[in-house]
C-alpha positions as CSV (number, residue, x, y, z in Angstrom):
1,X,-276.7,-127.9,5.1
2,X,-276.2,-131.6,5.0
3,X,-277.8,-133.9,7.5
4,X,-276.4,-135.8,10.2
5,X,-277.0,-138.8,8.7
6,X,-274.5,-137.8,5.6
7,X,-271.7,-137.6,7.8
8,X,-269.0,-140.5,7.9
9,X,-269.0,-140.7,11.3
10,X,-272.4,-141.8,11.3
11,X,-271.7,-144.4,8.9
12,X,-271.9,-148.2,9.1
13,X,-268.5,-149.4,9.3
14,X,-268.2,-152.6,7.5
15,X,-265.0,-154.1,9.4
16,X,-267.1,-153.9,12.4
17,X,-270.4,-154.9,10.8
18,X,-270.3,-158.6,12.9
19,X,-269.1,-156.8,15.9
20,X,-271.4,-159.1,17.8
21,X,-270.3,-162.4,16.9
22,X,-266.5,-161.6,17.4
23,X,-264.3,-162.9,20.2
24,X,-263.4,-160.2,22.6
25,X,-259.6,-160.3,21.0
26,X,-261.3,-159.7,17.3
27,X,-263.2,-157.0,19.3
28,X,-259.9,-155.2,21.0
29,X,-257.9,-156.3,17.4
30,X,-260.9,-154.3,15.3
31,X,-260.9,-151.4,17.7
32,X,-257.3,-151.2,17.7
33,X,-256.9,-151.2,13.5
34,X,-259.9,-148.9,13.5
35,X,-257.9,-146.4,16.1
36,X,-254.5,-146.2,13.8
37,X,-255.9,-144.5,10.8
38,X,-256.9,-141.6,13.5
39,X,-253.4,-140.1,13.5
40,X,-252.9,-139.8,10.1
41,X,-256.3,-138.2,9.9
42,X,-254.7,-135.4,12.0
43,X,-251.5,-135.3,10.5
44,X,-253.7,-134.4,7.5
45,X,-254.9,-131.6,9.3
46,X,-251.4,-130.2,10.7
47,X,-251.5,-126.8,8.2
48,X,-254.8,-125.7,9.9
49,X,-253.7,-126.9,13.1
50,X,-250.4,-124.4,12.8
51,X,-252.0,-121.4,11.5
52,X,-254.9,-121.9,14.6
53,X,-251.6,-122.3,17.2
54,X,-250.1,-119.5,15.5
55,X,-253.3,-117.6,15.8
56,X,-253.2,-118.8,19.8
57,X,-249.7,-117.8,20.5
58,X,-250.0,-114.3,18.9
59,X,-253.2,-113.5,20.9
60,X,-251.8,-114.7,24.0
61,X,-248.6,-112.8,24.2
62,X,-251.2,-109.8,23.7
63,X,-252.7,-110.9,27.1
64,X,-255.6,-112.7,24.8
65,X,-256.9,-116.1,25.7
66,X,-257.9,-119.0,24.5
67,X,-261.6,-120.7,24.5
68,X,-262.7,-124.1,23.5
69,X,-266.5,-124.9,23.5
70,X,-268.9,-127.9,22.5
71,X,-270.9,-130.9,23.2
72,X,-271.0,-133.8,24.8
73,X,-267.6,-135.6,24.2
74,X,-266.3,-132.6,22.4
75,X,-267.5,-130.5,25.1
76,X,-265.7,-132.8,27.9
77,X,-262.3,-133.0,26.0
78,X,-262.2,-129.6,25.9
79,X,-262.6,-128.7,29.3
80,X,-260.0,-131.4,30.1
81,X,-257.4,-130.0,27.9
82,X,-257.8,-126.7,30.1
83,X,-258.5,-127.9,33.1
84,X,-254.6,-129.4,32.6
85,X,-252.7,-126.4,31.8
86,X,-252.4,-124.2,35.0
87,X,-250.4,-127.0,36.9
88,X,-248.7,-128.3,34.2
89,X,-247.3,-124.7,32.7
90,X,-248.0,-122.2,35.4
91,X,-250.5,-120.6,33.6
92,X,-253.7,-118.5,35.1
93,X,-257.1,-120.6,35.4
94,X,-258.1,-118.1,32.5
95,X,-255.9,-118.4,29.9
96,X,-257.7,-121.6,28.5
97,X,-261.2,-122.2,29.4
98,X,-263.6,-124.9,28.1
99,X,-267.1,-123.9,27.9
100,X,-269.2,-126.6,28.5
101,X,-272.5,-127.3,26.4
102,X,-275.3,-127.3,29.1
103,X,-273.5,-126.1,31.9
104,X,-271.1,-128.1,34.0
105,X,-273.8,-130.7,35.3
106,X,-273.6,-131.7,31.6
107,X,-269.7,-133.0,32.2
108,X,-271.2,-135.9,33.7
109,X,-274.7,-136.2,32.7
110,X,-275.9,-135.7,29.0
111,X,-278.4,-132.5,28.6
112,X,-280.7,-133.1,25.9
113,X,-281.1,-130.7,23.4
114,X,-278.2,-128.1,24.8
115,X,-276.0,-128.4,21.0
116,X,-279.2,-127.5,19.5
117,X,-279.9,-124.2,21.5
118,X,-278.4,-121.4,19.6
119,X,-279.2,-118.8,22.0
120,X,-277.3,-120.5,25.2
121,X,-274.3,-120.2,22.3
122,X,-274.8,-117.0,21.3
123,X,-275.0,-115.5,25.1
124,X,-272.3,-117.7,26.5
125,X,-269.4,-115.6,24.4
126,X,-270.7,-112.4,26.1
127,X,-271.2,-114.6,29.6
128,X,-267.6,-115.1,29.6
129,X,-266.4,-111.7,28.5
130,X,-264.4,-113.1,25.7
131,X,-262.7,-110.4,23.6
132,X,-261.2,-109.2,20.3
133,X,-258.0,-110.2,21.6
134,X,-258.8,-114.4,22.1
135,X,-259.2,-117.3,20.5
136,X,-262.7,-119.5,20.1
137,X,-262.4,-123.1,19.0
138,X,-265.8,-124.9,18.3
139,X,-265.5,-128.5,18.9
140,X,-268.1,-130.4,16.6
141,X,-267.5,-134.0,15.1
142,X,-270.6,-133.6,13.0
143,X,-270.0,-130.0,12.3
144,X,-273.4,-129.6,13.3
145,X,-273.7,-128.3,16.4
146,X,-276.0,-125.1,16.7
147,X,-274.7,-124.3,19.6
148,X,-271.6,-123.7,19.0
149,X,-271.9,-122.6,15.8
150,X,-274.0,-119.7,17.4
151,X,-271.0,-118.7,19.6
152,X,-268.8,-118.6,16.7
153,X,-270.9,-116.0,15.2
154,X,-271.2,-114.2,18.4
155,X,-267.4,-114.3,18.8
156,X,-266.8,-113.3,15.4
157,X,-268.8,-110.1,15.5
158,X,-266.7,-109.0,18.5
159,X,-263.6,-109.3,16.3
160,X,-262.1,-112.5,18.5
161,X,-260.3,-115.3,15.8
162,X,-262.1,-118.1,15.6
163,X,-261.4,-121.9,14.7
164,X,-263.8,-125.1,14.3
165,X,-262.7,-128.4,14.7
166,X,-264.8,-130.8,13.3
167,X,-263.9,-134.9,12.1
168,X,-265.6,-135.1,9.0
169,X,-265.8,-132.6,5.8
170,X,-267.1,-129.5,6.4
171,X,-267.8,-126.3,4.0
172,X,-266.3,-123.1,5.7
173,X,-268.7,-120.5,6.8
174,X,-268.1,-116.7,6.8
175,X,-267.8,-116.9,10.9
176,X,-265.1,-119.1,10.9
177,X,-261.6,-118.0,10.5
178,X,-259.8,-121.3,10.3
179,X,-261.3,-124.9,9.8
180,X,-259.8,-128.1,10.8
181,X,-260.8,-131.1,9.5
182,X,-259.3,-134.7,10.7
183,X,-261.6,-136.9,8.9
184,X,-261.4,-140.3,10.7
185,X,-264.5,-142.3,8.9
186,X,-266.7,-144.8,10.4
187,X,-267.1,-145.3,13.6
188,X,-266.5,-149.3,15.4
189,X,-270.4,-148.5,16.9
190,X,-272.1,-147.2,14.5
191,X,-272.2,-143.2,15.1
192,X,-270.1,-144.0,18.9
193,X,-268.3,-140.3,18.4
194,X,-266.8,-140.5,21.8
195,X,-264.4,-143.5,19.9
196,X,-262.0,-142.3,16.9
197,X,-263.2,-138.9,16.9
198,X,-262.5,-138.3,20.3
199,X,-259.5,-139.3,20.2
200,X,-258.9,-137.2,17.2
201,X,-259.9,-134.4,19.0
202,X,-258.0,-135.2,22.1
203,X,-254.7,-135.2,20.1
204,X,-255.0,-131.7,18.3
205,X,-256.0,-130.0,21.7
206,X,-252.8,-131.8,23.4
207,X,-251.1,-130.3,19.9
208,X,-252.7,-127.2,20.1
209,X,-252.2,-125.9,24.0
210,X,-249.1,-128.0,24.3
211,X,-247.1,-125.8,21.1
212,X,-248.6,-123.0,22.1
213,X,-247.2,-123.4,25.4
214,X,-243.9,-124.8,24.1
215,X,-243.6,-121.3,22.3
216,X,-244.8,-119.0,25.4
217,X,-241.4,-120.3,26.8
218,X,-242.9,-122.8,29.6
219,X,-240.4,-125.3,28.6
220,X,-236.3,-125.7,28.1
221,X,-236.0,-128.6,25.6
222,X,-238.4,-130.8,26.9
223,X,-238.5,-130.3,30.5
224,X,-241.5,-128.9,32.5
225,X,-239.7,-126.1,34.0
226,X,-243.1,-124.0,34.4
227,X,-245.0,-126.5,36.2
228,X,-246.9,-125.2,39.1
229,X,-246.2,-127.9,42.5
230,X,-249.6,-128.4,43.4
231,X,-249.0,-131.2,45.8
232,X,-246.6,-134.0,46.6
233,X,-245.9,-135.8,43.2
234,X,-244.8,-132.0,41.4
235,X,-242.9,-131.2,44.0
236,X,-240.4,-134.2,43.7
237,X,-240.5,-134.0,39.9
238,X,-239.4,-130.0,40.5
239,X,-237.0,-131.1,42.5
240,X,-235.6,-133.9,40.3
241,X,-236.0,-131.8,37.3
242,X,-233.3,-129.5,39.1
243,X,-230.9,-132.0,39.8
244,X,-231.0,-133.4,36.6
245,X,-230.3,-130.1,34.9
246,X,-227.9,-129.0,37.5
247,X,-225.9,-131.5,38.9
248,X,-226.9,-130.6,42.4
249,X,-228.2,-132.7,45.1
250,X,-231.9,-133.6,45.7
251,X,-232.0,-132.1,49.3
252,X,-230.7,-128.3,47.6
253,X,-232.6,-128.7,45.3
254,X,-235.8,-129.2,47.0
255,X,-234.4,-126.5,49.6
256,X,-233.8,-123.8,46.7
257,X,-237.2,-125.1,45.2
258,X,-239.2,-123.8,48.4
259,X,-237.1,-121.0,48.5
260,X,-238.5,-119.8,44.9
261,X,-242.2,-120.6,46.1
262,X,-242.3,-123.6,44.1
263,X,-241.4,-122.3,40.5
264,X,-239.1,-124.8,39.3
265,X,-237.9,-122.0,36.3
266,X,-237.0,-119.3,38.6
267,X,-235.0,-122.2,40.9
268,X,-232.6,-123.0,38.0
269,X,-231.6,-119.6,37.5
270,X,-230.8,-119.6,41.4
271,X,-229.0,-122.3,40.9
272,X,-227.1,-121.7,37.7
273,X,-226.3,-118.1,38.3
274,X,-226.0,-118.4,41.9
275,X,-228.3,-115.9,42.7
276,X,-231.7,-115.1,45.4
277,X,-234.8,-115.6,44.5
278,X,-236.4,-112.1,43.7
279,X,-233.2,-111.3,41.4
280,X,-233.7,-115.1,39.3
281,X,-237.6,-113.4,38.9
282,X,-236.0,-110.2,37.4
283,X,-233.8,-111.7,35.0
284,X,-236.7,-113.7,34.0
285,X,-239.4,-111.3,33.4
286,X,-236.7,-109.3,31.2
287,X,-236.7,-112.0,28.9
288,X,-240.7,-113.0,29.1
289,X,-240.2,-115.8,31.0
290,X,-237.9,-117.3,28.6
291,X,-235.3,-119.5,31.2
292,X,-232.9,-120.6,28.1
293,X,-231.9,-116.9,27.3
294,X,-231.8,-115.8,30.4
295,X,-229.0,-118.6,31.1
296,X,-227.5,-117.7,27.7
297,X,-226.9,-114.1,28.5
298,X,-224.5,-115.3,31.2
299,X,-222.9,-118.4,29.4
300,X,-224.8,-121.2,31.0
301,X,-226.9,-123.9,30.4
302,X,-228.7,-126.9,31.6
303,X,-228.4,-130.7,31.5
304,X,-230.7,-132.4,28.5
């Protein structure tokens, strides 16, 4: 195995090398030129980023799941991504979990030596029950992490897919069923992972969840017709997001929005087909949830 120190990520960067003697607009200007090559480092990695959503959505819609798990800054993003999909889509607390290196007192407090403990890896996939039927996605910049590599292996032997996503190159091992590289290079601070490569990693977990949502039918065009009005702030943007795709007024709407217990998708079919609330969920579940062809069954459709 290579050593940390091989990795690009832990290499000098050379624009940045005088880092100390810049103005703070050369600072922000650096950073900022530094931070532009990260998306087309993940654009690179866009085939292995389908087939793992593919993977996702096909495991899902067998009632499977979907894990993340890692370290420090890969760790965190990871449980942020999840954290942010039950009120945006509706979706259980346990369809996507992030397992946190070191527990969750290592969200906000680094735990020294947690990536390197294989054995906290390897248990946590039987900890958490995880199946034949979900999806594990190691989160590793350096590629490195024992940890997580020892819950891949764990996962693998129950028969559950499993992805890494690392942000330098990385030779595929037998326990991983798809690899995804964005390769970002040197870091502004030298070896500061939590800079490009987080922000690599943030934007193919937003891809990843977000697609897979997209297909699971929690969204008509681009709308957020699935989201779950957790407090004040959804429950106006449900209500708006009706008128807007109805024509109706704000006060109906937000009245035929508390009538259907807050789902914004089963509100629209009320609406549109003119209908109570426990016949918009029936029409719905007959098509999985899926508002568009439920309103194209009866002719109708929203406002874009």
């Amino acid at each position: 195995m290579r050593q940390i120190s091989d990795k690009t990520t832990e290499q000098q960067n050379i624009a940045s090398k005088n880092i100390d003697q810049m103005s703070t607009r050369e600072v922000l200007v650096t950073m900022n030129n530094e931070d532009k090559k990260v998306p087309l480092a993940v654009e690179e990695a866009i085939p292995q980023i389908e087939l793992f959503v593919d993977a996702v959505v096909a495991s899902m819609k067998k009632g499977g799941r979907l894990f993340y798990t890692g370290a420090g800054t890969s760790g965190r993003l990871g449980v942020l991504d999840a954290s942010e999909i039950p009120p945006t889509f509706s979706a259980p607390n346990t369809l996507v979990q992030g397992i946190m290196c070191g527990g969750l007192s290592a969200l906000v407090n680094a735990v020294e030596g947690a990536e390197d403990d294989a054995d906290a890896g390897y248990a946590v996939v039987d900890e958490r029950g995880i199946t034949e039927n979900d999806c594990l996605l190691g989160i590793t910049t350096s590629g490195m992490a024992a940890y997580v590599h020892a819950a891949l292996k764990r996962a693998k032997e129950i028969g559950a897919t499993t992805g890494l996503l690392v942000c330098n190159t990385f030779e595929k091992t037998p326990d991983i069923d798809i690899l995804i590289q964005a390769v970002v290079g040197p870091e502004i601070i030298t070896g500061s992972t939590r800079l490009k490569a987080g922000t690599a990693t943030k934007l193919i977990l937003n891809m990843i969840t977000t697609t897979a949502m997209v297909k699971l039918n929690k969204t008509y065009g681009n709308l957020m017709v699935d989201l779950m009005t957790t407090n004040k702030k959804l429950w106006d943007r449900g209500a708006r997001i009706i008128r807007h795709c109805t024509d109706t007024d704000y006060d109906r709407a937000m009245e035929t929005l508390v009538r259907a217990g807050g789902s914004v998708k089963t509100a629209l079919v009320m609406v549109l087909l003119e209908i109570d609330a426990d016949e918009a969920r029936k029409r719905l579940a007959v098509h999985d949830g899926a508002l568009r062809k439920v309103l194209d069954q009866e002719g109708k459709s929203l406002h874009l």
